[in-house]
LOLUM-18013 format. One record per residue (C-alpha): residue number from 1; residue in one letter; x, y, z. Coordinates in Angstrom, 2 decimals. Each point is the difference from the previous one (the first is absolute). Example, Ala and Ser with C-alpha at 12.3 -4.5 7.8 and 13.67 -1.06 7.14 Angstrom:
// residues 2
     k   r      east     north        up
     1   a     12.30     -4.50      7.80
     2   s      1.37      3.44     -0.66
This chain:
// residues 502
     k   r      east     north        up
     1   x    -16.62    134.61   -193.48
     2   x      1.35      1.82     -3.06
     3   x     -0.58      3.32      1.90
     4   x      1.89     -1.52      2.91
     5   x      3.30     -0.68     -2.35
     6   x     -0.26      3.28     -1.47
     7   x     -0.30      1.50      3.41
     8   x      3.61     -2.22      0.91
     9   x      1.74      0.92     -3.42
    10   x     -1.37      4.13      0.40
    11   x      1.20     -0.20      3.56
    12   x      3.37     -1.48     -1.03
    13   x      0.74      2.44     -2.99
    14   x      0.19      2.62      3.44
    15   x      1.57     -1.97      2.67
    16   x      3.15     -1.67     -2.14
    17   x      0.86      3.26     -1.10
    18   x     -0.19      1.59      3.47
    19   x      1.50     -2.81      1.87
    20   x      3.04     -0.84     -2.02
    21   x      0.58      3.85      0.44
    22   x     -0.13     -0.34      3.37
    23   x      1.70     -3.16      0.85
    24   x      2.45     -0.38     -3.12
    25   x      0.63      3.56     -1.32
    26   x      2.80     -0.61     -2.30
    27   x     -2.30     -2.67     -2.20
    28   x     -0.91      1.98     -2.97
    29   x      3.71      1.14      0.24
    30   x      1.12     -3.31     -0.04
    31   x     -1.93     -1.03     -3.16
    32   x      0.74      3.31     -1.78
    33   x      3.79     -0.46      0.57
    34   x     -0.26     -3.90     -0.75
    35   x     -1.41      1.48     -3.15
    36   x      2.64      2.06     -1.30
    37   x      2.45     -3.66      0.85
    38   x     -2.14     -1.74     -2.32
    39   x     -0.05      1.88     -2.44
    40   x      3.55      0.81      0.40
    41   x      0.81     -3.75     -0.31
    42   x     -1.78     -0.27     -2.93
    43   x      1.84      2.41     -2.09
    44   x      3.31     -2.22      0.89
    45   x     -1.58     -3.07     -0.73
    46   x     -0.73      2.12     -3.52
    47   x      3.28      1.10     -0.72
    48   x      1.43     -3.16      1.16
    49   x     -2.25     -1.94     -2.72
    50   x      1.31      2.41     -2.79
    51   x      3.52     -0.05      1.10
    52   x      0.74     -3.06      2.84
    53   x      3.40      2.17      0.47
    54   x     -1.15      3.53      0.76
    55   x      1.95      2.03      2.26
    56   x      0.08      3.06      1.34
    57   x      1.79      1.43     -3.59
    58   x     -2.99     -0.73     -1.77
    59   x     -2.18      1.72      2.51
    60   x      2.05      3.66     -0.71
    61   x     -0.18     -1.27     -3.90
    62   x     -2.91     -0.30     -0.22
    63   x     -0.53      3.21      1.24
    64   x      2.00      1.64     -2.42
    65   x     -1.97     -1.23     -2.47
    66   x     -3.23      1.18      1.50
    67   x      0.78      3.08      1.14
    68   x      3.32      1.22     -1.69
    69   x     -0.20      3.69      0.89
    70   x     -1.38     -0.18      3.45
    71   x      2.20      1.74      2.38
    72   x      1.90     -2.72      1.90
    73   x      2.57      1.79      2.00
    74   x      0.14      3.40      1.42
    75   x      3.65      0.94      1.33
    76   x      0.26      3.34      1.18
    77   x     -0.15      1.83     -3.31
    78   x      0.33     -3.09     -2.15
    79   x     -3.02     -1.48     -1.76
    80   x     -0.01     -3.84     -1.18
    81   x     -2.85     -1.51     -1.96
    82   x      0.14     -3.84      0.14
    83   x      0.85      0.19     -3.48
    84   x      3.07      1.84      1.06
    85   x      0.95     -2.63      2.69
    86   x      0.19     -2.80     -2.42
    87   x      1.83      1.54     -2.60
    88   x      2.23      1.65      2.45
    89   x      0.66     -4.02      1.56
    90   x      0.67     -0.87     -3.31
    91   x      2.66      1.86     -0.31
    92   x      2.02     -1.07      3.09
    93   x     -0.92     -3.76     -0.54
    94   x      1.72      0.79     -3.50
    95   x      3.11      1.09      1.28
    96   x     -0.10     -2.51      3.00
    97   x      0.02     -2.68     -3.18
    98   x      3.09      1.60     -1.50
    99   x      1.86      0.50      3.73
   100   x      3.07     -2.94      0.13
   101   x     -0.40     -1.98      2.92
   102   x     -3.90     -0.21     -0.14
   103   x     -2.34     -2.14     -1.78
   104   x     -3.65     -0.19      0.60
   105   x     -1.10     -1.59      3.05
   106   x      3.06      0.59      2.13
   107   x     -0.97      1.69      3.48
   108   x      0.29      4.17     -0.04
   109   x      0.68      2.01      3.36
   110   x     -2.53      3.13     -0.27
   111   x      2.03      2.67      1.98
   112   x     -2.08      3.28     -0.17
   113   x     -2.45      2.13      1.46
   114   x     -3.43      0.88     -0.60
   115   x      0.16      1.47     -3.74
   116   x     -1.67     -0.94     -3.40
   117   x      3.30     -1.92     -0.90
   118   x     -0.41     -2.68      2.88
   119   x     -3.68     -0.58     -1.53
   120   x      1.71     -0.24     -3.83
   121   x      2.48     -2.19      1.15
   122   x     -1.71     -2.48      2.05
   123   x     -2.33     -0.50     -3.13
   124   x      2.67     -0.09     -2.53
   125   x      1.16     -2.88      2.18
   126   x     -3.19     -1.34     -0.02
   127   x      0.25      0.00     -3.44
   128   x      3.64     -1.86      0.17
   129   x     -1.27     -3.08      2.25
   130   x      2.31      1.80      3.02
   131   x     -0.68     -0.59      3.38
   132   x      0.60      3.39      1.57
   133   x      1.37      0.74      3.27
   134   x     -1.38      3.43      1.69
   135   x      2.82      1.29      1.80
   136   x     -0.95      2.61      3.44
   137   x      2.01      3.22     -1.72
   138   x      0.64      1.14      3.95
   139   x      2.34     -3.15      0.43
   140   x      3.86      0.08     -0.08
   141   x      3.31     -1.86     -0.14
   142   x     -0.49     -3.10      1.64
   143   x     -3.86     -0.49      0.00
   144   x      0.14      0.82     -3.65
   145   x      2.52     -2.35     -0.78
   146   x     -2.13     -3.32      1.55
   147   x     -3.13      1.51     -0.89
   148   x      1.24     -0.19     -4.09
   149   x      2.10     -3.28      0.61
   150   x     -3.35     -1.63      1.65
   151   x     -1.18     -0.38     -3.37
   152   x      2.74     -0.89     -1.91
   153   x     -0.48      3.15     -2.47
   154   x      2.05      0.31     -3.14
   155   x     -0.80      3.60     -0.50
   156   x     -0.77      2.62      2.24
   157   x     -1.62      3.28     -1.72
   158   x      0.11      3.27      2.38
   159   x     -1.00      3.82     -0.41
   160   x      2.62      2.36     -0.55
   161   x     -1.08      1.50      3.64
   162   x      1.43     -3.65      1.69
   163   x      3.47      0.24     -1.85
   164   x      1.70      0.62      3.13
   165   x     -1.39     -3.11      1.78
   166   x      0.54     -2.17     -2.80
   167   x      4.03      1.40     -0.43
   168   x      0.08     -1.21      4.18
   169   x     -1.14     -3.70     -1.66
   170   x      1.77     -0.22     -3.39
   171   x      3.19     -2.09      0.78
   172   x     -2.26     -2.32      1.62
   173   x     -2.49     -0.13     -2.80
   174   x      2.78      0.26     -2.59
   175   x      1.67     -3.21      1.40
   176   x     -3.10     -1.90     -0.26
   177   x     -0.08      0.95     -3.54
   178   x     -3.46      2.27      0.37
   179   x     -0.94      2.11     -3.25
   180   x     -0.29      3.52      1.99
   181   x     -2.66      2.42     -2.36
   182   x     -0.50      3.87      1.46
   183   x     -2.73      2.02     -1.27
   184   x      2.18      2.53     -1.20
   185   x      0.98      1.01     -3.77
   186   x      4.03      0.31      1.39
   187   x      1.85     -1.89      2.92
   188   x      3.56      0.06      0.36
   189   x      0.54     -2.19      2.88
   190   x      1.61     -3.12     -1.25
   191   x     -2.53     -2.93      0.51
   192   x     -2.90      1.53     -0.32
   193   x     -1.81      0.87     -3.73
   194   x     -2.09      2.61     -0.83
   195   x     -3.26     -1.43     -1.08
   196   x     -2.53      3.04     -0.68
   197   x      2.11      0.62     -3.69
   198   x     -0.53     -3.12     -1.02
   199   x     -3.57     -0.06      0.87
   200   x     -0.81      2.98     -1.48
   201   x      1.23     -1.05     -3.35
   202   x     -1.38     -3.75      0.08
   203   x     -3.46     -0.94     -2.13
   204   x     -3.42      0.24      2.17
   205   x     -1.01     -3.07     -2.48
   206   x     -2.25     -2.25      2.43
   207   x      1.74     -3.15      0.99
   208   x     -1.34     -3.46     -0.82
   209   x     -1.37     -2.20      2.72
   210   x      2.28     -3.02     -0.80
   211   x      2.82      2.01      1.94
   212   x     -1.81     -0.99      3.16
   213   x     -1.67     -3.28     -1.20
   214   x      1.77     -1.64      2.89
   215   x     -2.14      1.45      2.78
   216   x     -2.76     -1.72      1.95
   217   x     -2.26      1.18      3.17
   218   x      2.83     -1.12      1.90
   219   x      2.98      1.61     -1.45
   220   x      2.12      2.37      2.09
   221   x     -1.91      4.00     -0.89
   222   x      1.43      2.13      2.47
   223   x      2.36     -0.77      3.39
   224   x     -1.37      2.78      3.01
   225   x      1.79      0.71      2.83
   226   x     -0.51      0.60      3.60
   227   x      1.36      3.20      1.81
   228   x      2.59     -1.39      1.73
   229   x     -1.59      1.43      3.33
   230   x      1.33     -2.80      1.53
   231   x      3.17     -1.04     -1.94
   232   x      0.94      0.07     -3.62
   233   x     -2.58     -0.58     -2.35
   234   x     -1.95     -2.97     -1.21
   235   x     -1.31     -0.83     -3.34
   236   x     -3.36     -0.82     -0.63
   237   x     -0.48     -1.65     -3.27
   238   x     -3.38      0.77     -1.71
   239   x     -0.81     -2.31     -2.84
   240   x     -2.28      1.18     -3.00
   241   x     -3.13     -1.72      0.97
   242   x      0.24      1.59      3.55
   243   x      1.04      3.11     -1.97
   244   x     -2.87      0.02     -2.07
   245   x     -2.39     -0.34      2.95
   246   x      1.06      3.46      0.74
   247   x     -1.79      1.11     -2.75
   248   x     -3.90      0.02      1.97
   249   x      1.40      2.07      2.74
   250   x     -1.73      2.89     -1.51
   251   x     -2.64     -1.24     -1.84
   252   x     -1.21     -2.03      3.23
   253   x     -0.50      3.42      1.77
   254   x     -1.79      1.74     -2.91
   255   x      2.46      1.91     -1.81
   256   x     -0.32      0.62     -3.84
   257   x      1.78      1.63     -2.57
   258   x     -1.27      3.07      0.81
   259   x      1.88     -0.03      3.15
   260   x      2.91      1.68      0.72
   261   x      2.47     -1.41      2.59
   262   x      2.54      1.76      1.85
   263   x      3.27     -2.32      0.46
   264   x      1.99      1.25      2.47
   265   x      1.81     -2.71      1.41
   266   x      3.28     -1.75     -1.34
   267   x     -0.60     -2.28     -2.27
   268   x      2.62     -2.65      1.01
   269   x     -2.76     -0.63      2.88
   270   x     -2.78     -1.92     -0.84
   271   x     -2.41      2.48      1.12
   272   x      1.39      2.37     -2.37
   273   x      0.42     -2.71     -2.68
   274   x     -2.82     -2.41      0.04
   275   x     -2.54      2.80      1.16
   276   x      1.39      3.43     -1.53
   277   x      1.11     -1.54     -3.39
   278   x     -0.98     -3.84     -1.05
   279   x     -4.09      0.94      1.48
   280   x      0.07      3.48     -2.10
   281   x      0.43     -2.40     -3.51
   282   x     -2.23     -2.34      0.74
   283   x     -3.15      2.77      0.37
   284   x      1.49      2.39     -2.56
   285   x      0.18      2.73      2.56
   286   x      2.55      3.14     -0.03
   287   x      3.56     -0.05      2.06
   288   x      0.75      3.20      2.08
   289   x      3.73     -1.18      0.37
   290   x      1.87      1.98      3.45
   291   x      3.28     -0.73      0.48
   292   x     -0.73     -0.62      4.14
   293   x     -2.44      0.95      2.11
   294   x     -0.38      3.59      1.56
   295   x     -2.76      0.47      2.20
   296   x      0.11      3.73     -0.77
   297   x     -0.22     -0.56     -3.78
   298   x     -3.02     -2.86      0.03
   299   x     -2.93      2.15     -0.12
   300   x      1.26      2.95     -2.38
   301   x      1.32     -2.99     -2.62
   302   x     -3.38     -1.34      0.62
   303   x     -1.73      2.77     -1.13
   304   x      2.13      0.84     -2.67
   305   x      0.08     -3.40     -1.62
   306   x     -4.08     -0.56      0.72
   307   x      0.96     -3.22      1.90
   308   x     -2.61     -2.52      0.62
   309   x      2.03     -2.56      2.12
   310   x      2.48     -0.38      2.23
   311   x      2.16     -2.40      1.88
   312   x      1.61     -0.22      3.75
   313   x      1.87     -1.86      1.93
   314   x      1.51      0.33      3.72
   315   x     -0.80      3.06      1.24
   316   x     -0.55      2.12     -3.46
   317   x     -3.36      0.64      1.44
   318   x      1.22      1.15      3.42
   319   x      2.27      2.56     -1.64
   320   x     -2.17      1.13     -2.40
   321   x     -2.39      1.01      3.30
   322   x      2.48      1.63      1.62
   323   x      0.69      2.58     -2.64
   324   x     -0.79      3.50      1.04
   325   x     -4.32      0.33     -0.73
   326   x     -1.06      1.90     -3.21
   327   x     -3.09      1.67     -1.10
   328   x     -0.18     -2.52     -3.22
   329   x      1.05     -3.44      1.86
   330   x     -3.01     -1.04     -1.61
   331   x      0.19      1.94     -3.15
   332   x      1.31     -3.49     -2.49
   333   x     -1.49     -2.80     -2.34
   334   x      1.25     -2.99      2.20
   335   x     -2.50     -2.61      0.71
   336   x      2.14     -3.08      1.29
   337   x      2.91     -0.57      1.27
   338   x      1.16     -3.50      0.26
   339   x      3.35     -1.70      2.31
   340   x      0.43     -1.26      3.40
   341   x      1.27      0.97      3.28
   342   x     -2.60      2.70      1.02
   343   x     -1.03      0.51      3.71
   344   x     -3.85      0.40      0.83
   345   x      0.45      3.29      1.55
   346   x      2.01      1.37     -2.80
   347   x     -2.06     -1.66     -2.79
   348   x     -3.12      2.39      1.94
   349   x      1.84      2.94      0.33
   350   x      1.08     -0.42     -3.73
   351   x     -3.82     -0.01     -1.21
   352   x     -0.59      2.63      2.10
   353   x      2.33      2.01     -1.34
   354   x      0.38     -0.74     -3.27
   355   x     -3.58     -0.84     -1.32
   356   x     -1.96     -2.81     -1.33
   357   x      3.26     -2.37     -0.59
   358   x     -0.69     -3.50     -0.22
   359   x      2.59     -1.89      1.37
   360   x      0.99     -4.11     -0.79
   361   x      1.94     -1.23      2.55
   362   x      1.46     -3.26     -1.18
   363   x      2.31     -2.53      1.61
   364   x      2.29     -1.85     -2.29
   365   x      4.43     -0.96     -0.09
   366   x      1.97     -0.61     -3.28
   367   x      0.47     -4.10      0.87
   368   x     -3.47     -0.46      1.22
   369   x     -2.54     -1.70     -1.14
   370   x     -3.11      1.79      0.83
   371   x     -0.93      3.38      0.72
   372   x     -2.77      1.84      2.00
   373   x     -2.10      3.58     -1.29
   374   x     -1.90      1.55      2.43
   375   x     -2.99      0.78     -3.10
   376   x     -2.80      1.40      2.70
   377   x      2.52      2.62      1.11
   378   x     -0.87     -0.58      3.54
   379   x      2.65      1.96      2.32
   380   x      2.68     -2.78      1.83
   381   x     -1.89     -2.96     -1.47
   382   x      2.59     -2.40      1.02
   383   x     -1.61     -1.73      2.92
   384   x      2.31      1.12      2.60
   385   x      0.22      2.87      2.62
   386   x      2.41      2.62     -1.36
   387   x      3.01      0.81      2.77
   388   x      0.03      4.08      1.01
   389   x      3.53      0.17      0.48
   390   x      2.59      1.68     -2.55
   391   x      1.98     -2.47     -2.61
   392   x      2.80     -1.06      1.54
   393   x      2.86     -1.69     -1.44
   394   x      1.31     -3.44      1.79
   395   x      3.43     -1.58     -0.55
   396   x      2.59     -1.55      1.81
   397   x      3.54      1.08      0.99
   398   x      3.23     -1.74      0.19
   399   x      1.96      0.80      3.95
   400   x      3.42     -1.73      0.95
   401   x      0.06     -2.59      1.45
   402   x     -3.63     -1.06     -0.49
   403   x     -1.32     -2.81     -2.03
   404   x     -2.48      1.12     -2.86
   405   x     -1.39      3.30     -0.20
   406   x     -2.26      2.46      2.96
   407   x     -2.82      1.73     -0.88
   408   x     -0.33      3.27     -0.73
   409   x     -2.50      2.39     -1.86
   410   x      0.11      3.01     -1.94
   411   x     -3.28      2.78      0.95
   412   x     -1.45      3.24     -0.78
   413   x     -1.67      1.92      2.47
   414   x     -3.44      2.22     -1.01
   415   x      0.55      3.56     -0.19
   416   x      0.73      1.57      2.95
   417   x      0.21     -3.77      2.01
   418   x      2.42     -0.56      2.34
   419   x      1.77     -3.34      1.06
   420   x     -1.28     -1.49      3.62
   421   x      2.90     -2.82      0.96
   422   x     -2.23     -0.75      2.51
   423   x     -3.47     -0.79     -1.92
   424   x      2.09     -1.22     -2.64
   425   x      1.06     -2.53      2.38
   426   x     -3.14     -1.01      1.86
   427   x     -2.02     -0.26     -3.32
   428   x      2.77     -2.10     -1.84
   429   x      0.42     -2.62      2.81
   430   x     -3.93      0.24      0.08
   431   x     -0.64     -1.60     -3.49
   432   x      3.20     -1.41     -0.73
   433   x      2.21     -3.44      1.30
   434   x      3.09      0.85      0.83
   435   x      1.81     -1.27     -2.68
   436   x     -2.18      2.39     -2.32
   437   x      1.01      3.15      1.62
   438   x      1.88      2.23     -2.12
   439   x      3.12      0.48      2.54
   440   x      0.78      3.66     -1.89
   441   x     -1.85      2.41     -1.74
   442   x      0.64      2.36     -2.02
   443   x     -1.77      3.59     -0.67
   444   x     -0.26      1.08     -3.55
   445   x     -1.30      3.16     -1.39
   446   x     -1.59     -2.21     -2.20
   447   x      0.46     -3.55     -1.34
   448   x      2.33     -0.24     -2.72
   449   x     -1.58     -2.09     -3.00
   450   x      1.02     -0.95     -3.32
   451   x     -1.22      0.92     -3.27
   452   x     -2.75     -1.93     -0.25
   453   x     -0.72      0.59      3.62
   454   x      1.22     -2.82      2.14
   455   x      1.54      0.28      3.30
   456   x      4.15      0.18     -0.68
   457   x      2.31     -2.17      2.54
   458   x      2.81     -0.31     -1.17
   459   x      1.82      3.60      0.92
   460   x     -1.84     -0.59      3.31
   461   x      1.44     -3.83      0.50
   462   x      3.42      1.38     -0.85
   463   x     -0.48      3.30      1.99
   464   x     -1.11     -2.03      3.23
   465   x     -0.04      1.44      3.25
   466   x      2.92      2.25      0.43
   467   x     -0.51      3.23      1.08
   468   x      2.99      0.94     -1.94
   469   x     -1.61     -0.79     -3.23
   470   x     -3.10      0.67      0.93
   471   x     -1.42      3.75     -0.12
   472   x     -3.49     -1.14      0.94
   473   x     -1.03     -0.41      3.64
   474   x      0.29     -3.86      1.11
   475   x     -1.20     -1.37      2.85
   476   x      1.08     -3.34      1.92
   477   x     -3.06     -2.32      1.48
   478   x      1.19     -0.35      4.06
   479   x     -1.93     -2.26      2.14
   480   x      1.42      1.31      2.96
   481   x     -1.43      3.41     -0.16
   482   x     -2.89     -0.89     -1.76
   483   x      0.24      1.95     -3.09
   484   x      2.16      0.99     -2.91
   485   x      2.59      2.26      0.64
   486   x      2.42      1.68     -2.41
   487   x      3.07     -1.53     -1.85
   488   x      3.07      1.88      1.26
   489   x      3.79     -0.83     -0.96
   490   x      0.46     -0.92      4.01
   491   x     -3.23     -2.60     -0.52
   492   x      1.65     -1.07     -3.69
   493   x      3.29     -0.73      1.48
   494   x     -1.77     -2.28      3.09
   495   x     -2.37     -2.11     -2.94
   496   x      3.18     -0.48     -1.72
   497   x      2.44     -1.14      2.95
   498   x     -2.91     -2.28      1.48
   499   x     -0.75      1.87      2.97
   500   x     -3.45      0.36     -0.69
   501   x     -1.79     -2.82     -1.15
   502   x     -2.52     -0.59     -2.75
């Protein structure tokens, strides 16, 4: 009998193994990555026990404490230890407290690109109790103007590169009273006060925590906006518990402080922000700060910096493949890379080309309330079947006379393609009702996006279907020939008089 059980419990030490392997792969994956939660979730239960009020502040101060000298941003030629960064935020909280028209706590309109000083500021606001509002640098006039009224800022700190957009603003902002700060040592535009002199001669004493002893996990930390693709802009309102969350992006996927991470993306976008800055603190890791992202750039900053990680969105990924091949493509130090939005077929020609990359594909929106990693890094695991078509980019058109809006969509054609009305046609009415068929479309050289990659409609909603407007070829959906046939002024004119029906 006993032989008998150990013959079971032998038998099972080999058969578990090899069928959980074959049936449920991803198991030991599961519990290793469950692992790194728990333990993850203990820490914050830890810090929460020794401080019930710990935010995201405490995170970066405790690292300065730790590791003072560490190297915490890299700028081009500029060097920052952490020690640097807190003295340096310091500063500008200083001569934010001595600024008329502010007082701790008051809401502060971020309007800069990527550069140390967005980093110092945002944590010497941090240090003030100040919601801060990240402002997209490429916006103008009137989408700046709601996008800083949205949150009801009473100060609105730019770089001295923006001072042109802000002058198209000021009476606006100077009715409403606003407190306008550029980071320059001299301005001599009326309205707007130079703001670098004063920081540069205020104390980098540290501040005391009662100035922001009115904050809980559900106070206001930063307001993120959308890119307008669609319209203007809407604010997304990130509290600091949801805010502090952000801090086990990178330690969930393995990264340490002796990581470096390249931050390429703008940090008014939560990819650059939450992923590229706030995850960076939390692990103790090193900031390779870019002012935007240039595909031709990525791999010789790389290996100049020693990067370690990196971060995509969109179609990063796609462009970086379609950079001109090079005998070192696989000559770096980069062992993750962690976003979203990357194709199966480009996420294989990427390892192909590029090495031994692991890549975390994760799924998550500002608002939400969960999120989704793809840990086992298994290519297009998203249970669906992945369309082979090019992007396109759908929106609707306004035509006299006509109630609502007709459909119409903006494509690119691969290299060398060429546009068949007639397949068009067959394969559109094939899969799509009729009141889904895009009744124009429009041929792009490539699909215009915004800065943080999304599809832009607006100029195209505006631009509609007028071939006088219009430089790219359009085509008009015509049942009665069966295909789609091109926009001329003659076939304008008849949409527009009625004559041809939609």
């Amino acid at each position: 009998m006993e032989l008998y059980l150990i013959s079971i419990l032998l038998a099972s030490i080999f058969i578990i193994p090899f069928a959980l392997k074959t049936f449920s792969p991803y198991v030991w994956m599961d519990f290793l990555y469950f692992g790194d939660l728990l333990r993850i979730l203990v820490t914050y239960g830890a810090r929460r026990r020794r401080r019930p009020l710990f935010f995201v502040l405490d995170r970066f101060l405790e690292q300065t404490v730790a590791c003072p000298d560490k190297l915490f941003i890299a700028f081009g030629d500029e060097r920052h230890t952490y020690a640097d960064a807190d003295r340096k935020s310091n500063k500008i909280a200083r001569a934010l407290q001595s600024q008329a028209g502010y007082t701790s706590g008051d809401t502060v309109a971020l309007f800069m690109g990527n550069e140390p000083t967005f980093v110092f500021t945002w944590l010497a606001l941090a240090k003030l109790g100040s919601p801060v509002a990240l402002l997209n640098y490429n916006i103008r006039t009137k989408s700046l103007l709601h996008c800083f009224n949205c949150c009801k800022a009473k100060v609105l700190v730019a770089a001295s590169d923006l001072k042109e957009a802000v002058e198209d603003v000021l009476p606006s902002l100077i009715e409403q009273g606003v407190v306008v700060l550029l980071m320059t040592k001299h301005c001599d535009t009326s309205g707007i006060q130079s703001f670098l002199d004063k920081v540069e001669e205020a104390p980098d004493s540290p501040l005391p925590r009662s100035l922001r002893s009115h904050l809980s996990f559900k106070s206001p930390a930063v307001y993120i906006y959308t890119s307008g693709t669609t319209g203007l802009p809407k604010a997304a309102l990130v509290n600091q518990n949801r805010l502090l969350t952000a801090l086990a992006i990178l330690s969930s996927n393995g990264v340490t402080s002796k990581d470096v991470m390249y931050t390429n993306l703008p940090l008014y976008h939560t990819a650059g922000f939450f992923v590229g800055f706030i995850g960076p603190i939390e692990t103790g890791s090193t900031i390779v700060l870019k002012r935007k992202f240039s595909a031709s750039q990525f791999w010789d900053d790389c290996r100049k910096y020693n990067v370690t990680v990196v971060q995509y969105i969109g179609e990063v990924m796609r462009y970086l493949c379609c950079t001109p091949k090079r005998d070192n493509d696989k000559d770096h130090k980069v062992r993750l890379a962690i976003g979203n939005g990357i194709r199966a077929e480009v996420w294989k020609e990427f390892l192909n080309r590029f090495g031994n990359v692991q890549i975390r594909e994760f799924y998550a929106s500002t608002e939400g309330n969960i999120g989704f990693l793809n840990y086992p890094g298994k290519m297009g695991a998203v249970g669906r079947v992945h369309f082979l078509h090019q992007e396109a980019n759908v929106y609707g058109v306004q035509v006299p006379g006509h109630e609502g809006r007709v459909g119409m969509a903006a494509v690119s054609l691969k290299e060398d393609g060429e546009f068949d009305g007639s397949k068009v046609y067959k394969h559109v009415v094939s899969y799509l009702p009729s009141y889904a068929r895009p009744r124009f479309i429009r041929i792009q050289s490539a699909v215009e996006v915004t800065g943080t990659f999304k599809q832009m409609k607006v100029k195209l909603v505006a631009q509609g279907f007028d071939p006088g407007q219009v430089q790219d070829p359009l085509y008009f959906l015509d049942d009665c020939v069966k295909s789609y046939i091109p926009v001329t002024a003659q076939l304008y004119s008849s949409i527009l008089s009625g004559s041809i029906k939609l």
